[in-house]
C-alpha positions as CSV (number, residue, x, y, z in Angstrom):
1,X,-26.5,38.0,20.5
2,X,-24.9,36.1,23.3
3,X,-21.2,35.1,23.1
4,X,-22.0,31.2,22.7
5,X,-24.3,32.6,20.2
6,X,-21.5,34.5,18.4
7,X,-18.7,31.9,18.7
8,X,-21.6,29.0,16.6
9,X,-21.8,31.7,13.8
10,X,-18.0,32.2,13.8
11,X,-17.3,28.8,13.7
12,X,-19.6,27.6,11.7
13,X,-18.5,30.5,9.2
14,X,-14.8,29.3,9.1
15,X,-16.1,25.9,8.6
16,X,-18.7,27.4,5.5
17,X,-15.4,29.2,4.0
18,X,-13.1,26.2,4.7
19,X,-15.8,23.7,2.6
20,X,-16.5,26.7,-0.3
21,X,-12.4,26.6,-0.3
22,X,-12.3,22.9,-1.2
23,X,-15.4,22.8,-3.4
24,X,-13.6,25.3,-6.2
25,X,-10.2,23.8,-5.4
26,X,-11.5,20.3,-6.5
27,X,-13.4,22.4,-9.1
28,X,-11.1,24.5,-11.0
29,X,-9.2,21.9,-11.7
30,X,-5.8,23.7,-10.6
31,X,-4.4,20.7,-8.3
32,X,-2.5,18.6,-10.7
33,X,-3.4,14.8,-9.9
34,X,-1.1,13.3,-12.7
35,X,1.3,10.6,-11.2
36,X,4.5,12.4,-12.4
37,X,3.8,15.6,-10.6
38,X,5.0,15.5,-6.2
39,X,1.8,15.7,-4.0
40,X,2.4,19.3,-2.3
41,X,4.3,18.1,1.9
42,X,0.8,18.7,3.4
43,X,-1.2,16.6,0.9
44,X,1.2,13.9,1.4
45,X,1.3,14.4,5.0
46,X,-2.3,14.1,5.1
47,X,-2.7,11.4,2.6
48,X,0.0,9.3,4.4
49,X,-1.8,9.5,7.7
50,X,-5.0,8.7,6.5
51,X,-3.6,5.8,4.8
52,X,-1.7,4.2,8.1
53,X,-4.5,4.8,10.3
54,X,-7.1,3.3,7.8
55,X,-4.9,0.1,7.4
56,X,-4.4,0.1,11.5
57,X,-8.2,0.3,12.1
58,X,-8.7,-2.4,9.6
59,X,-6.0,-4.8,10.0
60,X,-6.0,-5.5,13.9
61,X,-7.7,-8.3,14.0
62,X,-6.7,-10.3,11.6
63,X,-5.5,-13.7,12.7
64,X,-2.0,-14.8,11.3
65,X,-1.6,-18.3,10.0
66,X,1.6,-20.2,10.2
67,X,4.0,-18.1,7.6
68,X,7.0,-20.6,8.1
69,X,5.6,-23.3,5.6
70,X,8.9,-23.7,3.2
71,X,5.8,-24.7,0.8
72,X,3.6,-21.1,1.3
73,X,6.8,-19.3,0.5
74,X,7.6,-21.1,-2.3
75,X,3.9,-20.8,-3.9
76,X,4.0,-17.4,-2.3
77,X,8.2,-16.8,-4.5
78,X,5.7,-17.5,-7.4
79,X,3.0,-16.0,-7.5
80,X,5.4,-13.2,-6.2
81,X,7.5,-12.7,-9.2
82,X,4.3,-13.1,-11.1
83,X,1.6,-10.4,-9.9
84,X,4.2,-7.9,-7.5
85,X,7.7,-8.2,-8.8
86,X,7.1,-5.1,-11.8
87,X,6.1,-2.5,-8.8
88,X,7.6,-4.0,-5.3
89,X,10.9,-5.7,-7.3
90,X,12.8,-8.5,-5.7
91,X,16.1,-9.9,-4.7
92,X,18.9,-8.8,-7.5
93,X,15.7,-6.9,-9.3
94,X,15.9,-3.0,-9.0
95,X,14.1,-1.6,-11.8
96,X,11.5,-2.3,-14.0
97,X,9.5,-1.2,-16.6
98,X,6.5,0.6,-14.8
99,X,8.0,1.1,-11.8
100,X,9.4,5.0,-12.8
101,X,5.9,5.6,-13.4
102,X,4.2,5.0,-10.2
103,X,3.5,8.1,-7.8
104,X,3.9,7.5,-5.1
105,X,6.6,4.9,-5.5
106,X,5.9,1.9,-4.1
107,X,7.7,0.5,-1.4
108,X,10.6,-1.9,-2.6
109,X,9.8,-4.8,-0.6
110,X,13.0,-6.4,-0.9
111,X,14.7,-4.1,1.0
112,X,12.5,-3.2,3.2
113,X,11.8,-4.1,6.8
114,X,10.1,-7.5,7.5
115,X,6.6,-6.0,7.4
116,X,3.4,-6.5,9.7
117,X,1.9,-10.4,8.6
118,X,-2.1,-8.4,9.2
119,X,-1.0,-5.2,7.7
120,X,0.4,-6.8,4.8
121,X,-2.6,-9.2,3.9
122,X,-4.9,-6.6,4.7
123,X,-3.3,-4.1,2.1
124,X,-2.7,-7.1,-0.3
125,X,-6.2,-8.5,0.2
126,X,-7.6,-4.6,-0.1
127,X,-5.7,-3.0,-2.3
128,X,-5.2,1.1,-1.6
129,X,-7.2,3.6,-4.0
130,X,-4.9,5.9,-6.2
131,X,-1.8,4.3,-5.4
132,X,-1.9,1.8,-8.1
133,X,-2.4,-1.2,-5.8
134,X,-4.6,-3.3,-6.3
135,X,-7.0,-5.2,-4.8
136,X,-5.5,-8.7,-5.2
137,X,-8.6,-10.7,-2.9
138,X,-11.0,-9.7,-6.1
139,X,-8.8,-12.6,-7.6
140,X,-6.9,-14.6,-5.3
141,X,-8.1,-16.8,-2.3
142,X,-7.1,-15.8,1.3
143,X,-4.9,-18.8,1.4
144,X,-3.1,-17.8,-1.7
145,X,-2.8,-13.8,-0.3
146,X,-0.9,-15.9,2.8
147,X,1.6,-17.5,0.4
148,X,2.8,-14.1,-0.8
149,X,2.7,-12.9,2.3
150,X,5.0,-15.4,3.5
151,X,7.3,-15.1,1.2
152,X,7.4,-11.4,1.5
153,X,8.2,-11.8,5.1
154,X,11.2,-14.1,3.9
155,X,12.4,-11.4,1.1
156,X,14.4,-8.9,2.6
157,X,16.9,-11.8,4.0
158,X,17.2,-13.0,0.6
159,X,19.6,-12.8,-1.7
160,X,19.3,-12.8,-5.7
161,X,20.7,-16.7,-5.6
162,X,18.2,-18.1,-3.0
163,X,15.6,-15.7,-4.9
164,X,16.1,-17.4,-8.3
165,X,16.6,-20.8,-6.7
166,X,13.0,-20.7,-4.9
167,X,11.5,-19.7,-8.3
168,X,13.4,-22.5,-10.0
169,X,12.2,-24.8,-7.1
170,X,10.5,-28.1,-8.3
171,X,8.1,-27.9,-4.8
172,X,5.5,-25.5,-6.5
């Protein structure tokens, strides 16, 4: 057998064991999946990665509307408090009912950083599987995902007065 011969078979072995490894992990059943158990670091390492670099490749191109309309982030304030504020919370809003239950947490949006306008619509329009996010553009129109996108952007300047007053606001 030559030696190019000999490294195919042993890397095609390691590559047989690694997939036989994974089919009776996934099999036996001995990962825990439930919500209120930690991913193990490299899961979550790899799970994390995955997810950026699958919102990158996706979200590049979008084109960004005008998100300074006081009358998108008022609609957007809405719609807001309506379909995100449980999970994402809001000015002067930090806890809620489901929110201890999510795994992985999701990112408290009001204190965040101002995120990405395309990676925002693309994860609101998308959704991401197992995180409990869903896939908002199965219900809501493009136009309506770049409300709450706009107000989203607006959010972590906020504070719980302006919050309440923009949802009080007689423009919607």
């Amino acid at each position: 057998m030559t030696r190019t011969a000999a490294m195919i078979w042993a890397v095609a072995a390691t590559l047989g064991l690694v997939m036989a490894s994974a089919v009776i992990l996934v099999w036996s059943g001995l990962y825990n999946i439930a919500a209120d158990d930690h991913h193990t670091a490299v899961v979550l390492e790899a799970l994390e990665k995955l997810r950026e670099r699958s919102i990158s490749a996706r979200a590049q191109d979008i084109e960004v509307p005008d998100l300074q309309d006081p009358l998108k982030v008022v609609a957007g304030a809405d719609r807001y408090a309506t379909l995100c504020l449980g999970c994402h919370l809001a000015p002067g809003v930090t806890t809620s009912d489901i929110r201890p239950g999510l795994y992985p947490h999701p990112p408290n949006l009001a204190q965040g950083k101002i995120l990405d306008a395309q990676r925002a619509f693309w994860v609101t329009k998308h959704g991401i599987k197992m995180s409990a996010m869903p896939a908002w553009g199965k219900t809501l129109s493009d136009a309506q995902i770049w409300e709450i996108i706009a107000f989203v952007r607006k959010m972590p300047d906020m504070s719980p007065a302006t919050f309440r007053q923009i949802l009080q606001s007689p423009a919607k």
